[in-house]
C-alpha positions as CSV (number, residue, x, y, z in Angstrom):
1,X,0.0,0.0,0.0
2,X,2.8,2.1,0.9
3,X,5.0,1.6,-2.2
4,X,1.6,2.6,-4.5
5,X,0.9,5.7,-2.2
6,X,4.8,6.8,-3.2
7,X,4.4,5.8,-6.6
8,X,1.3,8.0,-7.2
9,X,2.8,10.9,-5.7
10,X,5.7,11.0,-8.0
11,X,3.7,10.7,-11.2
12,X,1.6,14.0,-10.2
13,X,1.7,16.4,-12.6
14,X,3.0,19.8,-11.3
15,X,0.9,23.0,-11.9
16,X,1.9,25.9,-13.5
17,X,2.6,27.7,-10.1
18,X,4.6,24.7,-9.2
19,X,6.4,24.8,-11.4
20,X,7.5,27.8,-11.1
21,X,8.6,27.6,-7.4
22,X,12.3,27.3,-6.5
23,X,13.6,24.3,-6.4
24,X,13.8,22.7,-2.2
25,X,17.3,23.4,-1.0
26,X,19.3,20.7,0.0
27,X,20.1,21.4,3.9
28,X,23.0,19.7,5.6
29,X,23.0,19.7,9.6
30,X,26.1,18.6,10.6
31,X,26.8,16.7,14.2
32,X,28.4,18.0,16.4
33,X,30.2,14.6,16.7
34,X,30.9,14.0,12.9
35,X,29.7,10.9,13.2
36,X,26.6,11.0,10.9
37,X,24.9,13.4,8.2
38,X,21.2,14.0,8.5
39,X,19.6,15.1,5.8
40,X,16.4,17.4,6.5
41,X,13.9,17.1,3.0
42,X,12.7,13.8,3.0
43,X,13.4,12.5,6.4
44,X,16.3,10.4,5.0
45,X,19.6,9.6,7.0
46,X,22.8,9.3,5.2
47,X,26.0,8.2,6.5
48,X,29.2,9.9,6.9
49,X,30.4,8.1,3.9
50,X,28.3,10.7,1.9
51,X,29.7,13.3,3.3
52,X,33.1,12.1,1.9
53,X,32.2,12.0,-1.2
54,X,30.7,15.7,-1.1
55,X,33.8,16.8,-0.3
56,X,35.7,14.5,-2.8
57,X,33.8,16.1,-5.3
58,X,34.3,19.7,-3.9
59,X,38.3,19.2,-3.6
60,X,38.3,18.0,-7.4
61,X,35.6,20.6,-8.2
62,X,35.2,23.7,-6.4
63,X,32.7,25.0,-8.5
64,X,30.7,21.8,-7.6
65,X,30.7,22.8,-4.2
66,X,27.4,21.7,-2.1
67,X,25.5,24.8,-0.2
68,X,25.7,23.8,3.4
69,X,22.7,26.1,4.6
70,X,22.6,25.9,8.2
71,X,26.0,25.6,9.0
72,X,27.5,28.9,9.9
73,X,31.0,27.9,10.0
74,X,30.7,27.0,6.2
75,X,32.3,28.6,3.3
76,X,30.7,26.8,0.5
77,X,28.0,29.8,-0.2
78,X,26.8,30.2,-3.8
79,X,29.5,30.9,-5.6
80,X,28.0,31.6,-8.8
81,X,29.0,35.3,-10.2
82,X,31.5,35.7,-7.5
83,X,34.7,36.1,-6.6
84,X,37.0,34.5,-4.2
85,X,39.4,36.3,-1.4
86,X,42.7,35.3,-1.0
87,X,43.0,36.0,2.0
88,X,40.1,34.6,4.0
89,X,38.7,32.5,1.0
90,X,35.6,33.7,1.2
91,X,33.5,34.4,-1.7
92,X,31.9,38.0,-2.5
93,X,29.7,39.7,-5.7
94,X,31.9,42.0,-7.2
95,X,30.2,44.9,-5.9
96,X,30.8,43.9,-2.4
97,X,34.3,42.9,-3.0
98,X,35.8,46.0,-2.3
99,X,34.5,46.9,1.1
100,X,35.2,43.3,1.7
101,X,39.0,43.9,0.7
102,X,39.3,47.1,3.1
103,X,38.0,44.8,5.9
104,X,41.1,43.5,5.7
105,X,44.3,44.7,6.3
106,X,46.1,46.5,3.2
107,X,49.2,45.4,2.3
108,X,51.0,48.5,1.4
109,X,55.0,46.6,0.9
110,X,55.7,43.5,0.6
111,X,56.1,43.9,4.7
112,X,54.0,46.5,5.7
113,X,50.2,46.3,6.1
114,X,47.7,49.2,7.1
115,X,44.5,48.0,8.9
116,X,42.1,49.1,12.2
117,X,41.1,47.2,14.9
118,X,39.7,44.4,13.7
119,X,43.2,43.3,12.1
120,X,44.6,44.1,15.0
121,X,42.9,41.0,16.9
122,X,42.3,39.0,14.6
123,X,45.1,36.8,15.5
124,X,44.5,34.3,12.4
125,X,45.1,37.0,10.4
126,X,48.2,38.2,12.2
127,X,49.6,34.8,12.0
128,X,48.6,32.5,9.3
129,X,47.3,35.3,6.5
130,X,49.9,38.1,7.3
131,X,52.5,36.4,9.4
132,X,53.2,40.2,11.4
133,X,55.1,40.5,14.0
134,X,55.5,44.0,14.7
135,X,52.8,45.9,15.4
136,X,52.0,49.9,15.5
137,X,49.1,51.5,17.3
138,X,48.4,54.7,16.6
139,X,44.7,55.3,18.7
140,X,43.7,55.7,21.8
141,X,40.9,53.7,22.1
142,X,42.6,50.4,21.1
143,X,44.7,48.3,23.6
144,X,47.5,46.0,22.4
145,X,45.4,42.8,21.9
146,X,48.1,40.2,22.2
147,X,50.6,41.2,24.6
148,X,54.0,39.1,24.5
149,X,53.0,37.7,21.3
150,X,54.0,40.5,18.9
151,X,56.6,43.8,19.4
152,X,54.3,46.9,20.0
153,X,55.1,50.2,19.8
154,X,51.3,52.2,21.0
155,X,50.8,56.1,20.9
156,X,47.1,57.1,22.4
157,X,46.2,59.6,19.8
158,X,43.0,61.2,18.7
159,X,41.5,61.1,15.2
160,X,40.8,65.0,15.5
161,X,42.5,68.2,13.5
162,X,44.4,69.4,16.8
163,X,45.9,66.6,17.7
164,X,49.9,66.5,17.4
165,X,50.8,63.4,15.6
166,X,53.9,64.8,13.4
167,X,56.2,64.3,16.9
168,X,55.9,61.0,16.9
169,X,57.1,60.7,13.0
170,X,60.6,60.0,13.4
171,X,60.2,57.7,16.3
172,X,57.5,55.2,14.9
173,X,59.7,55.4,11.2
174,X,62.1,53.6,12.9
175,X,59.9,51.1,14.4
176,X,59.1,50.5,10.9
177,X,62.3,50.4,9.5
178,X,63.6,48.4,12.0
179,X,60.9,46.0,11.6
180,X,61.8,46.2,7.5
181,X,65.7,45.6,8.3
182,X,65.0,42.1,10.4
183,X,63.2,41.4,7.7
184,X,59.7,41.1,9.5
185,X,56.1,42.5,9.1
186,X,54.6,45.1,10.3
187,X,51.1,46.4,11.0
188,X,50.0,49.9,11.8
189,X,46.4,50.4,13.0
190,X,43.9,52.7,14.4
191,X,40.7,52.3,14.4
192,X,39.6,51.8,10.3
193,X,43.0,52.2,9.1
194,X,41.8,55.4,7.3
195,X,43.5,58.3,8.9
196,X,45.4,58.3,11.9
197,X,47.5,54.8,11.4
198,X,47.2,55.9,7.2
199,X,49.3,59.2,8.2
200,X,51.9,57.1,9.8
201,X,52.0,55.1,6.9
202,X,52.2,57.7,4.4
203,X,55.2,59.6,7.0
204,X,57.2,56.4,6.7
205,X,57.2,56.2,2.6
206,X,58.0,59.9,2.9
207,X,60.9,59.4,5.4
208,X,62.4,56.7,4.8
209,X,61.5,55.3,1.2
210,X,62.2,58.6,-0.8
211,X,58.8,59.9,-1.8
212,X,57.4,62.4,-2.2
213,X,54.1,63.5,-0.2
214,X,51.8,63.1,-3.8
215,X,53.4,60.2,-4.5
216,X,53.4,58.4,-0.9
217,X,49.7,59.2,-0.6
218,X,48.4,58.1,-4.1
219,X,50.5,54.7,-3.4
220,X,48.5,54.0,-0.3
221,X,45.6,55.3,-1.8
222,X,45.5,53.1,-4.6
223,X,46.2,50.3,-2.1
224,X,43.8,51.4,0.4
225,X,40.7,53.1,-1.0
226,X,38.9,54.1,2.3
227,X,42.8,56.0,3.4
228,X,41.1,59.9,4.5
229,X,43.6,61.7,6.8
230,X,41.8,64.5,8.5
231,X,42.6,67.9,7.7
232,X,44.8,68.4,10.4
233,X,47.0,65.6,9.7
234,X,47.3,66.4,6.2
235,X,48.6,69.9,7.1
236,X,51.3,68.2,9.4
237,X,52.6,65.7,6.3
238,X,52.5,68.6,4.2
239,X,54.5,70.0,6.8
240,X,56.7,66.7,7.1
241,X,57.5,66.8,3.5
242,X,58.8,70.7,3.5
243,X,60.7,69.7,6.6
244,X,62.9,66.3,5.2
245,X,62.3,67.4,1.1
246,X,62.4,71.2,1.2
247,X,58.9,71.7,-0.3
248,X,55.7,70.4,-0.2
249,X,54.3,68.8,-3.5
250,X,50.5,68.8,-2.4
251,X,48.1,70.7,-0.9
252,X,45.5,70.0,1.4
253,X,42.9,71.2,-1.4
254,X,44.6,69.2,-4.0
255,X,44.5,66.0,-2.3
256,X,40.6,66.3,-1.4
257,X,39.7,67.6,-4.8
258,X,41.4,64.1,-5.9
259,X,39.9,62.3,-3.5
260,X,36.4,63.5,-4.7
261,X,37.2,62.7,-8.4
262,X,38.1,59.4,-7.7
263,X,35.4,58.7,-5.5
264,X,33.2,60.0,-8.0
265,X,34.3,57.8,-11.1
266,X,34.5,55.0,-8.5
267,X,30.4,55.1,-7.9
268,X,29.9,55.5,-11.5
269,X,31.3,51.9,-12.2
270,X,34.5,52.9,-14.1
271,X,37.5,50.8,-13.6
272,X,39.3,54.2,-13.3
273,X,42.7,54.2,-14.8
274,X,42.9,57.6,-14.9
275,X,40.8,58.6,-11.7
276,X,44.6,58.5,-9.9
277,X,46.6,59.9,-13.0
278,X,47.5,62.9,-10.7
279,X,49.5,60.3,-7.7
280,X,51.2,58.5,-10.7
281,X,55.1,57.3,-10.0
282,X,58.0,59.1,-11.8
């Protein structure tokens, strides 16, 4: 009686607004023990023996991946359309991939990274992603996260215009540098990475890798895109440059009327080669 009941069902014809429905997903609740798969449409059990081959089939074919709804430590989201981060793996739209990017810390060298808080104790990131192991923080509302674990150098400074962050220059340049000449990596960070820990970043290319204020801060710009010093700071790099180059090659109008043409092509969907023409090298 049973087997007819199931046979009849699966003959039925779907109606138009069946048909048209999504199709069920497949969800995969994972125990807690590993031992066993259960799978939730159908009432069926399936052994851990299927879950090997899943991920057989995955490691051969990412794109193949199975959607694992329910499991929040998952990565295999939809991955159609997207595109993958190298640094956490994850997968984004390519609208969102950008934001995503300055979630992360910014490598600016090879060695040295610009980030905010969240880098700063993330310690997966620190170690397996980054591998840093000298660390500069450059806010006052941020403690050293990992104590013992990484060389700090910490100055509690506000993001506002008055705030004196030019006499600390020299001194955290050669935290940097000396970071660069052990050949380790470095990360400075305030809170966003956008402008006190981006000034710091932008004084040591000035000091101590031969740029030039336009150029240092179109570099980390273009590496960065959410890098904003506050007008205050930007008076004391423009003052930093005069004092170590002699003259200043930017002005505080100059850099925001840049900042607001590149913003601008940015949100019109350009790829922008030109929107940073002005910060190119020489």
């Amino acid at each position: 009686m049973e087997s007819k009941t199931f046979e009849s069902c699966s003959h039925h014809q779907k109606t138009d607004d069946e048909k048209a429905l999504p199709p069920p997903k497949l969800l995969l609740k994972f125990d807690p023990n590993a031992v066993k798969v259960v799978h939730q449409t159908g009432g069926k059990t399936t052994t851990e023996e299927l879950a090997n081959k899943y991920k057989k089939t995955e490691d051969l074919n990412p794109e193949s991946a199975i959607e694992s709804y329910g499991n929040p430590d998952s990565k295999k989201d939809c991955r159609v359309n997207k595109i993958q981060c190298k640094r956490c793996e994850h997968w984004f739209h390519h609208d969102d991939f950008d934001s995503h990017m300055n979630s992360h810390s910014s490598e600016i060298l090879e060695w040295l990274y610009l980030g905010g808080y969240r880098n700063s104790t993330n310690l997966k990131e620190l170690t397996v992603r980054t591998q840093i192991n000298y660390i500069l923080n450059v806010s006052i509302e941020c403690e050293n996260s990992f104590p013992g674990e990484f060389v700090y150098k910490k100055y509690e400074l506000e993001d506002t215009p008055e705030q004196d962050i030019s006499a600390h220059f020299e001194e955290a340049c050669e935290f940097l540098e000396q970071a660069r000449r052990n050949s380790k990596r470095a990360l400075v960070h305030c809170i966003q990475g956008m402008s006190r820990s981006a000034s710091f970043v932008i004084a040591y290319l000035i000091l101590k890798q031969d740029m030039t204020l336009r150029q240092a801060y179109g570099f980390v710009l273009s590496r960065r895109s959410i890098v904003k010093p506050n007008p205050g700071f930007l008076t004391q790099l423009i003052k930093f440059e005069v004092k170590h180059r002699g003259s200043s090659t930017l002005t505080e109008t100059e850099i925001y009327t840049l900042i607001t043409q590149s913003k601008k092509i940015e949100n019109e969907g350009s790829d922008g080669p030109d929107s940073q023409s002005d910060f190119a090298l020489n």
